[in-house]
C-alpha positions in Angstrom: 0.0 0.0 0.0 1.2 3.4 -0.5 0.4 6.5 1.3 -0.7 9.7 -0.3 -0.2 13.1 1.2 -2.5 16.0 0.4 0.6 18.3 0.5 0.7 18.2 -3.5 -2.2 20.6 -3.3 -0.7 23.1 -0.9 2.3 22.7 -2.9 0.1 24.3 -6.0 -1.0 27.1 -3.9 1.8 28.8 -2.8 1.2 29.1 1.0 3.9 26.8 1.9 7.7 26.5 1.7 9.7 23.7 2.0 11.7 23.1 5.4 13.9 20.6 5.9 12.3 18.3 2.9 8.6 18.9 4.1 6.3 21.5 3.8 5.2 24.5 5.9 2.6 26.7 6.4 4.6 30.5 6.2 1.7 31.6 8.4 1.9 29.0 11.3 5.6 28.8 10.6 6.1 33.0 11.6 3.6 32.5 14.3 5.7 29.9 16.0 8.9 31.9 15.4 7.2 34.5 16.8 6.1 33.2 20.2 9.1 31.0 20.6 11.7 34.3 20.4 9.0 36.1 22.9 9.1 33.5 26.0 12.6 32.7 25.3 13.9 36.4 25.6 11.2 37.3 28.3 12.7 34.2 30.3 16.5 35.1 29.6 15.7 38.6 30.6 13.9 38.6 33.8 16.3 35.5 35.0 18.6 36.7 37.8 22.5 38.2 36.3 24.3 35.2 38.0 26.5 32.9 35.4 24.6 30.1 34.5 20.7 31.2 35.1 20.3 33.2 31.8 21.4 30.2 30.1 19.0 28.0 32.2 16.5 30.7 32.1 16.7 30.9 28.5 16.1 27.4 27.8 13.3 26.7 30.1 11.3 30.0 28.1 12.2 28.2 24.2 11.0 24.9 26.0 7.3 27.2 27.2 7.2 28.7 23.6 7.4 25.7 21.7 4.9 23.8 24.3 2.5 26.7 23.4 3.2 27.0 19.5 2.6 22.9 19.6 -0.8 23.6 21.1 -1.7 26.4 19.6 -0.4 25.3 15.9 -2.2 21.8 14.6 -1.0 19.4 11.5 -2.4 20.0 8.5 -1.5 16.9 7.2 -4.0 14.0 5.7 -2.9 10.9 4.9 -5.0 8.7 2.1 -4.2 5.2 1.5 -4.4 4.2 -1.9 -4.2 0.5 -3.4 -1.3 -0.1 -5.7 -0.5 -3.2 -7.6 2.7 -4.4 -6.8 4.6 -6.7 -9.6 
């Protein structure tokens, strides 16, 4: 059996571009950037100005913002299966 993806017809339309060999929605893909960079640089800067903590601090915020982005952001992805003779 072979799967078919239904990302030939975003492919048509324009609204994606290809990441990484797969397909992404520009939209979802700024939103994501955009949230991530937010809680990461809102954790990095409120984290006290000891040595390690604005590393740690920094993390922990990229971690939140991809946590949100994952909820927030949902596949778009449909799989049919289609029958194929094999020989």
């Amino acid at each position: 059996m072979k799967k078919k993806t239904t990302t030939d017809k975003q492919k048509q339309t324009g609204e994606n571009i290809e990441v990484w060999a797969d397909l992404v929605n520009i939209k979802d893909l700024v939103v994501a950037l955009v949230i991530t960079s937010v809680t990461t640089l809102g954790a990095y800067f409120i984290a006290p100005n000891e040595d390690p903590k604005p590393l740690f601090f920094g993390l922990i915020g990229a971690l939140i913002g991809f946590v949100i982005s994952s909820f927030l952001i949902k596949p778009k992805r449909n799989f049919d299966e289609a029958e194929s003779e094999e020989e």
